[in-house]
N, C-alpha and C positions, 0 to 999 in steps of 0.2 A: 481873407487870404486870396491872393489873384489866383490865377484857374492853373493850376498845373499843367504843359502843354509839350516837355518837352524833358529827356533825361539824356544823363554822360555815363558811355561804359567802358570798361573797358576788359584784361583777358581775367581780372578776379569776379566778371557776370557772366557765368554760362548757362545755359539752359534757359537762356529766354525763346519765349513765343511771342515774334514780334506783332504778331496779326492780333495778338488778346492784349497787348497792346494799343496797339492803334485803338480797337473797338472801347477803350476804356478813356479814348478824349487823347491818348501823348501822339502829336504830330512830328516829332522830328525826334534824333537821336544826333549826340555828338559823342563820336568814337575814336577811343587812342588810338593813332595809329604809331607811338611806340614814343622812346627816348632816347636823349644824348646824341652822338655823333655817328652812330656807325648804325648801318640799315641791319647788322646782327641783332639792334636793339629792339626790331618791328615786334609791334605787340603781337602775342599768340593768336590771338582772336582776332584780329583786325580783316582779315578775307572773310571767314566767315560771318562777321557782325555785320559785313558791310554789305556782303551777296543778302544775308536773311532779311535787312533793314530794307533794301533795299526791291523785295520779292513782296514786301508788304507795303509796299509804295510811301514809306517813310521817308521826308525830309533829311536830310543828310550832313552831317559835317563833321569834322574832325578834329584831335586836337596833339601835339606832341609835347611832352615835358620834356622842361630844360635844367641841363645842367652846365651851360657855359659859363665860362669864368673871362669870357673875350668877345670883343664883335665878332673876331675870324671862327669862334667856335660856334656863335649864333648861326653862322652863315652854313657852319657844314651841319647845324644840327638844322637847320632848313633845308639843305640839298639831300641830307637822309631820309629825312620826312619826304618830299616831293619823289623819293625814289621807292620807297616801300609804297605810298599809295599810287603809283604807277601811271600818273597820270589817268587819273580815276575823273570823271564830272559829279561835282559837288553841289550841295543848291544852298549850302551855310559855309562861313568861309571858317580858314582852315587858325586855329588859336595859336595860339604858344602860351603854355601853362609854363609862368611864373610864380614859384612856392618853395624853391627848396633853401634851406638855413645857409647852406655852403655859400650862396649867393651874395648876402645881406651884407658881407665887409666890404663891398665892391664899390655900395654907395650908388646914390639916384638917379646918378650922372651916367654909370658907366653902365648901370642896368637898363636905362631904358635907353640906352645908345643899344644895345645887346638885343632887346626889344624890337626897334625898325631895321636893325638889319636882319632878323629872321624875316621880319614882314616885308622888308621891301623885295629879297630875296623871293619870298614865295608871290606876291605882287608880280613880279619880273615875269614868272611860271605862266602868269594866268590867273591866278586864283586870287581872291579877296581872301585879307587877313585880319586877326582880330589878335587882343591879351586877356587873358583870361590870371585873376590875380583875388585874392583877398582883400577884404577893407583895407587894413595893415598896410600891406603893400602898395594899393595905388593910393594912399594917403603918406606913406612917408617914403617907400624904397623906388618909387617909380613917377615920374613926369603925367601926370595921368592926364591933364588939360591937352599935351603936347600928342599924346597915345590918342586922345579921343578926336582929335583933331582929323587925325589918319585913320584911324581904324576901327574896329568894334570893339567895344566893350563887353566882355563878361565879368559878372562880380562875383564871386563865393563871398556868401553874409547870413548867416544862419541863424534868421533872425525875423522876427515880423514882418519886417517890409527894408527895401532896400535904399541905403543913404548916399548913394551915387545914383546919378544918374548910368545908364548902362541900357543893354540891347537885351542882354541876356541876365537874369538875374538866380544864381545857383543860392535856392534858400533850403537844402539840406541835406546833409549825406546820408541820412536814413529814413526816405523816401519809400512807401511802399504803392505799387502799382499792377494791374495785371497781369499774368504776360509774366512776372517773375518772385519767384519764392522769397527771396532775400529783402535787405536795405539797399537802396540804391538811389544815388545822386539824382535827384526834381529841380526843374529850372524852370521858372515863369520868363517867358518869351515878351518883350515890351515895343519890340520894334519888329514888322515883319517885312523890313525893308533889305534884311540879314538874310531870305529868302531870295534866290536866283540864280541860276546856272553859273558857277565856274568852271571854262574850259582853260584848260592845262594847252600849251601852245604845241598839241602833237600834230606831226602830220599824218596824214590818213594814209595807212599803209596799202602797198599797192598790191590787188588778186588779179591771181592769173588763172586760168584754166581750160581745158581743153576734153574733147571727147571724141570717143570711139565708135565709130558707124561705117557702114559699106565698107568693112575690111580694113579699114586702116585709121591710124590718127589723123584728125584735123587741126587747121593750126592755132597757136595759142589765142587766145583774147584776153584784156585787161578790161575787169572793171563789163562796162555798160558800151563798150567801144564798139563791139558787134555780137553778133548770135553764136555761140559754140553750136553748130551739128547744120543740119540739109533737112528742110522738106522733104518728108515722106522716108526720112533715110532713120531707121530708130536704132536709138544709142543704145551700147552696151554697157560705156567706161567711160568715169569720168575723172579726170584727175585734176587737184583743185593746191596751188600754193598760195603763201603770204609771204610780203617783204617782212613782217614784224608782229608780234602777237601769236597765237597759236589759233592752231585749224583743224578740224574734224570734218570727216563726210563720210558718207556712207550710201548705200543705193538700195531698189528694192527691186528683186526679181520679178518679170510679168510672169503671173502666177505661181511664185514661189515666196521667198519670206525676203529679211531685213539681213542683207552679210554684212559681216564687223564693218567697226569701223577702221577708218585709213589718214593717219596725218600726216604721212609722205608724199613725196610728188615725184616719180621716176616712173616715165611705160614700160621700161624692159622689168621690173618688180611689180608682179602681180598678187603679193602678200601684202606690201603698207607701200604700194607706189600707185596706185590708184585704186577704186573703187569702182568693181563691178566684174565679169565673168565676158571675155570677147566671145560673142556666136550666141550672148543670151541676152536678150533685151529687159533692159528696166523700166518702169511705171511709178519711181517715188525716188527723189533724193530729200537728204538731210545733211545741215550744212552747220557750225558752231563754229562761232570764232569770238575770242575771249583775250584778256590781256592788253588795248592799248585803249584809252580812254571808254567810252560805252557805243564804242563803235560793234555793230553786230551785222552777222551775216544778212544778206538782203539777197535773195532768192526767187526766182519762178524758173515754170519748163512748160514748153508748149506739147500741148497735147497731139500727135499724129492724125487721131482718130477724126479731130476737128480742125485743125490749124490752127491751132488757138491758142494762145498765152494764158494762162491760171494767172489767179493773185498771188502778188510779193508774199511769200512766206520771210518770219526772221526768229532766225538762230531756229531751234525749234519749240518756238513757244506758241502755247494755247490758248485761245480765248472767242471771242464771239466771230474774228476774221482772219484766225490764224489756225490751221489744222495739226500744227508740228511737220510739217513736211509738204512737199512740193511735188505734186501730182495726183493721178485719181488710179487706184489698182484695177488694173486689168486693162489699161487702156497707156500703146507706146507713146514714150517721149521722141521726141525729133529736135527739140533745142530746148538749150538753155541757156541764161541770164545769170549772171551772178556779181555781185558788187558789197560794198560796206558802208552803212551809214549809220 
């Protein structure tokens, strides 16, 4: 049997531990993210399977099941899908599960017509697409020479080894693995050329923000364009928007603690319109931003004490070059940097 490398979940798997996973050999995960035509349809589990998979540095893809009866219903059961995953970046491309019985009077022609307009739709997005199908199906309901021409193949074939050629090959629904209690869908991986970023065609939404020093506000900045604050002037307030996506920040008093957080942007609102206390200087911001591709906050603040710029903090994540925040306590800031990449 080839080497098990890879499983499909979707909201009937909960409670997995993706990281006892990983450690047990499965490299990637392809996750539903839901059915049919309407984004009411998005699977339950689809944010969480994909933030966890993705926090265990898990290969990624996805997959929607279909129930069109039309190309034009392909096309909206592709624009649903590309809207529930949000323009998300993927490193597998995105499937269309073809399986359900209602399909099969439609005939070979008009299914795998049904077939590239999901894919060319999602194609169109950005993202590479695949079919994901049964022996059955890509031997008698579906053009599979015509499919594999364009796209990726996945096979469900539950069986010793797989009689298609294919990228992906699902040899069993009751798979057992680390990481989770139950049966669960194993894929042996044949091609890992099905491996590589797709970007979703977003644009990078635009941050603004601005800070409060020497008694009054300064003016806005976008992005990387200039420094928010003054030499030797140390900030109080910082107030931080987004054209799209969602935003957090928050600040830390010198010598005092971490005040809530604020995803407003207004200076006259000193409860959720900015972030920090005027007449009290801070020594640490924290920035999140979440929701439009895996665009994350990108952060430093220059130190007073030295004139000096810290390293890019992002979002507030930890690891051997990232602290969770931007700055050093007990020592005032005087500018900041802020952008999204």
């Amino acid at each position: 049997m080839s080497k098990i490398t890879c499983v499909d979940i979707s909201e009937f798997q909960q409670g997995i531990n993706f990281n006892k996973m990983k450690n047990d050999g499965i490299k990637a995960v392809i996750i539903r993210a839901g059915y049919g035509r309407e984004t009411s349809q998005k699977d339950n589990m689809f944010e969480s399977h994909f933030r966890n998979a993705k926090n265990a540095n898990l290969k990624i893809g996805v997959y929607w099941y279909s129930y069109a009866d039309s190309v034009n219903d392909a096309e909206k059961e592709a624009k649903a899908c590309l809207e529930c995953i949000k323009n998300k970046s993927l490193d597998m491309p995105i499937y269309y599960d073809l399986e359900d019985s209602s399909q099969l009077h439609l005939g070979k022609t008009k299914i795998t017509e049904i077939a590239e307009r999901f894919c060319e739709t999602v194609k169109e997005n950005g993202y590479r697409a695949g079919v994901y199908a049964n022996l059955n199906w890509f031997n008698n309901y579906l053009d599979y020479k015509r499919l594999k021409s364009k796209y990726s193949i996945w096979l469900a074939q539950y069986n010793d080894k797989a009689e298609l050629d294919c990228d992906i090959w699902q040899n069993s629904s009751t798979g057992r693995v680390s990481g989770y209690s139950g049966n669960i869908d194993t894929n042996v991986i044949y091609n890992d050329n099905i491996f590589g970023k797709s970007e979703s065609k977003v644009a990078k939404p635009t941050l603004t923000y601005r800070v409060y020093a020497d008694n009054r506000w300064y003016n806005e900045v976008k992005g990387l364009s200039n420094i928010a604050g003054r030499a030797k002037q140390a900030i109080s307030a910082v107030a931080v928007k987004v054209s799209n996506g969602k935003i957090k920040y928050r600040v830390h008093l010198l010598n005092g603690d971490w005040l809530p957080w604020v995803t407003g942007y207004d200076i006259d609102d000193d409860v959720n319109g900015y972030a920090g206390i005027k007449g009290k200087v801070i020594d640490g911001l924290q920035v999140e931003f979440e929701g439009v591709g895996d665009f994350k906050a990108t952060y430093r603040v220059r130190k007073q004490c030295k004139d000096k710029f810290l390293p890019y903090q992002h979002n507030t994540e930890k690891d051997t070059e990232q602290d969770g925040y931007a700055g050093v306590k007990g020592c005032k800031i005087d500018g900041i940097q802020i952008t999204l990449t």
